[in-house]
C-alpha positions in Angstrom: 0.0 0.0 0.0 1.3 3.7 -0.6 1.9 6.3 1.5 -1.4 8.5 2.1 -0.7 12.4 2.7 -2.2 13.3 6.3 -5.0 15.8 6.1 -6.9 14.7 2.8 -10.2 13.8 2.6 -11.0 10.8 0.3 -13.1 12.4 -2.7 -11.6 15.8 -2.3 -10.2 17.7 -5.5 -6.7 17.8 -3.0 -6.9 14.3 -2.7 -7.7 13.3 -6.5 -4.7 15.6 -7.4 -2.0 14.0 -4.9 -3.5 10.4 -5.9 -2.5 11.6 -9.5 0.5 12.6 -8.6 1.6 9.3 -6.4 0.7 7.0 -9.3 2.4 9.0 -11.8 5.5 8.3 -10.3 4.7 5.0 -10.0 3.9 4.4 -13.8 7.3 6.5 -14.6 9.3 4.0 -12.5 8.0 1.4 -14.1 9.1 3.1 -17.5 12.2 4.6 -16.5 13.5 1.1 -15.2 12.9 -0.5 -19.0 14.4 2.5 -20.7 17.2 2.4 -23.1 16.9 -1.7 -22.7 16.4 -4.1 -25.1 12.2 -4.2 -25.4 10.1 -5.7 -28.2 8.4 -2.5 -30.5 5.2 -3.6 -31.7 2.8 -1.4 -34.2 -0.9 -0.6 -33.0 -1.9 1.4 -36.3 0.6 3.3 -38.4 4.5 3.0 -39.3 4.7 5.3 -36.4 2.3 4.2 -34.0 4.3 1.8 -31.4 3.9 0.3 -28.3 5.6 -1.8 -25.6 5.4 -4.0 -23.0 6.2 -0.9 -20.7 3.6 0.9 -21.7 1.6 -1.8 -20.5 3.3 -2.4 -17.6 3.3 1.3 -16.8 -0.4 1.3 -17.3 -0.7 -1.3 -15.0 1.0 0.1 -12.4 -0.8 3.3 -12.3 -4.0 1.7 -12.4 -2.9 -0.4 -9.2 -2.2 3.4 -7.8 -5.2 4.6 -7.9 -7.4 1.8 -7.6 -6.1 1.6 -3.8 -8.0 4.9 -3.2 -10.9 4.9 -5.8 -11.6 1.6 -6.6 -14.7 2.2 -8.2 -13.7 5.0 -10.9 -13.5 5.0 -14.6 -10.3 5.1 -16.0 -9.8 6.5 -19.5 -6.3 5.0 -20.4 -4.2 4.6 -24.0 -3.5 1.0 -24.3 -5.5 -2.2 -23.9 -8.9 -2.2 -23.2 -9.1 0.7 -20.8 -12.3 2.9 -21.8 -11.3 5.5 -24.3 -14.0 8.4 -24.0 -13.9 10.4 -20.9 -17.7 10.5 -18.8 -19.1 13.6 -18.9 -20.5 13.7 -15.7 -18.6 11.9 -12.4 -15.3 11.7 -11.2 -12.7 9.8 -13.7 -9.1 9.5 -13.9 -7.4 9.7 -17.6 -3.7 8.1 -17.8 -1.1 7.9 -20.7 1.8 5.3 -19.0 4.0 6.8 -21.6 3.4 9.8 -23.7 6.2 9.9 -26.8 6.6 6.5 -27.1 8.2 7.2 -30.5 11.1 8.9 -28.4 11.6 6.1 -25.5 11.7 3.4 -28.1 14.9 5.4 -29.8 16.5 6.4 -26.2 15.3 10.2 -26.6 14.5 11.2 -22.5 11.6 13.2 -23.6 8.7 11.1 -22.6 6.7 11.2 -19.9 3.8 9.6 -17.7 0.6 11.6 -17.1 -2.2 11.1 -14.6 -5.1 13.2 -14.8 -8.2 13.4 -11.9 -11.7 14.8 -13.3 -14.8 15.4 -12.0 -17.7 16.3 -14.5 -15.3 15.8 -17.3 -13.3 19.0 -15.4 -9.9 18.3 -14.3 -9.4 18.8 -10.4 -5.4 18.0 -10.1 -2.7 16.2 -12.7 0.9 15.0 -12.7 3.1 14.8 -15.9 6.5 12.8 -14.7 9.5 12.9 -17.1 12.0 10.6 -15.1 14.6 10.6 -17.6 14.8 14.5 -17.4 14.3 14.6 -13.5 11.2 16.8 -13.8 7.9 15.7 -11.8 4.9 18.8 -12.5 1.9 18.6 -10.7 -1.1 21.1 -10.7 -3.9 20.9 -8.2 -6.0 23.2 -5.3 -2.9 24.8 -4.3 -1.1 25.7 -7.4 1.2 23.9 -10.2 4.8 23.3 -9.3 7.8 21.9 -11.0 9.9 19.5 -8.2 8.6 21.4 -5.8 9.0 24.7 -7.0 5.8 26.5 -8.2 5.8 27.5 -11.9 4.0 30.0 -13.9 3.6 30.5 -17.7 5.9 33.3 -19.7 5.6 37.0 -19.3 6.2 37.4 -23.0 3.7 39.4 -24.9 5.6 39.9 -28.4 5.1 36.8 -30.9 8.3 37.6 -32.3 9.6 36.6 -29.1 8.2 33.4 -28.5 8.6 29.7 -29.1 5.4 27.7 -30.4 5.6 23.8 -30.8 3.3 22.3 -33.4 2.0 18.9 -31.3 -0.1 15.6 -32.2 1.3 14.1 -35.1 -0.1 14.6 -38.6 -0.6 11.1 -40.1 1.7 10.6 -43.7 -2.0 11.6 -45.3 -1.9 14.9 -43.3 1.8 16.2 -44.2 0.0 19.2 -46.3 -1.6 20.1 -42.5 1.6 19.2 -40.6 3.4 21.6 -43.6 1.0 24.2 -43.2 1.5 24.5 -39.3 5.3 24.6 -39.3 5.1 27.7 -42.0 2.6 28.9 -39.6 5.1 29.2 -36.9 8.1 29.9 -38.8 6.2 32.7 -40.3 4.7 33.8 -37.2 6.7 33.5 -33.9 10.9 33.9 -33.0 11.4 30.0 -33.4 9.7 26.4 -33.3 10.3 23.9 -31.2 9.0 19.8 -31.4 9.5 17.3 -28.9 7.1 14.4 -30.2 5.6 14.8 -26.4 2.2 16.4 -26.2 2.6 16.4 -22.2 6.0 17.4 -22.5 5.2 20.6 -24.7 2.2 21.6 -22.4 4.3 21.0 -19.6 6.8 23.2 -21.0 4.3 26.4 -21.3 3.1 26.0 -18.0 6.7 26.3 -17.2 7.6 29.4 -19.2 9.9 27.2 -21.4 7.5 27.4 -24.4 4.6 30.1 -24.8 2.4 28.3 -27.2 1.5 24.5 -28.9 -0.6 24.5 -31.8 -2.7 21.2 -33.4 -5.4 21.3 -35.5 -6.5 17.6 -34.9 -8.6 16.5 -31.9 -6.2 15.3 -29.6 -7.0 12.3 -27.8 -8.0 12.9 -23.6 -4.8 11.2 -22.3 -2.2 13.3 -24.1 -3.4 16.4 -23.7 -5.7 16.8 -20.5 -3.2 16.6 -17.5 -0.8 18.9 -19.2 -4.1 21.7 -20.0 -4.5 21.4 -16.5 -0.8 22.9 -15.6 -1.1 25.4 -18.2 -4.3 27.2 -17.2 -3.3 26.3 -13.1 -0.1 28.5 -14.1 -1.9 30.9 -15.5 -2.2 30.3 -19.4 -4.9 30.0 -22.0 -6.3 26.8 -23.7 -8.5 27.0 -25.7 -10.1 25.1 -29.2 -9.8 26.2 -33.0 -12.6 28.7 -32.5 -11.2 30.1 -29.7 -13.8 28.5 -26.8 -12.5 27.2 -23.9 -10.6 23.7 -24.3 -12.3 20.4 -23.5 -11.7 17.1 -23.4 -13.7 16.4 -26.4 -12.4 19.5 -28.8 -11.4 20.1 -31.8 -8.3 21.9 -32.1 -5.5 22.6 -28.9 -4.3 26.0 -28.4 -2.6 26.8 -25.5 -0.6 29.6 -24.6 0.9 32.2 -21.9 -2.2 33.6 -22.0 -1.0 37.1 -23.2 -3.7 38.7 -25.5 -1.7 38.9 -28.8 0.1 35.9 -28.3 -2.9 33.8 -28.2 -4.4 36.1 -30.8 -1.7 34.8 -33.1 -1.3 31.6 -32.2 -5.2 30.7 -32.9 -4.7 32.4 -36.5 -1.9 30.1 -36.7 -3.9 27.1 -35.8 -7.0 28.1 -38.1 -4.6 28.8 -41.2 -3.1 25.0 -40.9 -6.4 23.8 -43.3 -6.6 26.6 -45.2 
């Protein structure tokens, strides 16, 4: 059994988030330990679509996390035959056991494992652990904090300054879109970065690191809601390709420092990528 922190009530949003956090770890042990080993790569869908038996076994280890608490709760999780859609009304938790597969599988460090809690389809506290990169985030009642340390997004407010990552990968049918976004940005903002690590990214503009991710596509719950749930905790904007407020269910992910013209150009960038 794990640890429990003294002074939370069971249910509480303060509770869901440190539960969040605890099995993140967990499930980014359990990855970190196979990392840069010799594992099996098999393909789910696409030439670039892979998985492993540590995203299984991270997956299962998470799950074992927060079952001891909530052993009653829909998970939403990537692989096997956890549900896939998140319940609109309830609490749920909403896990990716590794998030850049592509980029464990070749020994890059950016990967991570994210935990989302949600109530009502709202997220109430999240956890994106990177262990090869020694960074742990976590977002919940009392703020968002990197190792400890809290976090807030970038004071920039001139897009000439900043540093926009296109995320969610266009498919080899979709290069026009994913061509089409990186012009975007180039033509746009001071540079563009990719890490081929949804969570990553979002971690990084809660952080300051980054000040904007752009994608078209409607990204799937487990890589993008724990790391939404940083960003606007630390003070950023996240919206959809109209410019509503993100949900789990959106079209479009636009997330930024929040800065008016920043976001401004950073939805235009998003809406130009299909025109």
């Amino acid at each position: 059994m794990s640890e429990r922190e003294e002074g939370l009530e069971v249910g509480s949003p303060a509770d869901r988030a440190a539960v969040a956090a605890r099995a993140a770890e967990a499930g980014s042990k359990v990855a970190h330990d196979s990392f840069r080993k010799d594992i099996p790569v098999e393909l789910k869908g696409g030439k670039t679509d892979v998985v492993t038996q540590a995203d299984r076994d991270a997956q299962r280890t998470v799950i074992e996390m927060i079952r001891e608490t909530y052993p009653d709760d829909p998970i939403v999780g990537e692989e096997d035959d956890e549900r896939k859609t998140v319940p609109p009304e309830g609490p749920a938790w909403i896990i990716d056991p590794i998030d850049g597969t592509n980029n464990y599988v070749r020994g890059i460090r950016i990967f991570a494992t994210a935990v989302a809690a949600v109530v009502d389809g709202e997220p109430v506290g999240s956890a994106v652990v990177m262990p090869a990169l020694g960074d742990t985030y976590r977002a919940g009642p009392d703020g968002v904090t990197r190792n400890g340390e809290p976090i807030s997004v970038s004071d920039r407010d001139d897009p000439e300054t900043c540093a926009v990552c296109p995320t969610i990968w266009w498919d080899f049918d979709q290069r026009d879109q994913y061509a089409a976004a990186t012009r975007e940005i180039v033509d746009r903002f001071g540079d563009m970065r990719r890490y081929g690590c949804a969570q990553a990214a979002l971690s990084m503009v809660a952080a300051g690191a980054l000040d904007g991710v752009i994608t078209n596509h409607r990204a799937n719950p487990w890589d993008s809601v724990a790391g939404v749930h940083l960003i606007r905790t630390a003070g950023g904007t996240v919206t959809d390709i109209e410019g509503e407020p993100w949900r789990y269910d959106s079209r479009g992910l636009v997330a930024s420092n929040g800065k008016d013209e920043v976001h401004d150009e950073v939805l235009a960038a998003t809406r130009a990528i299909e025109t």
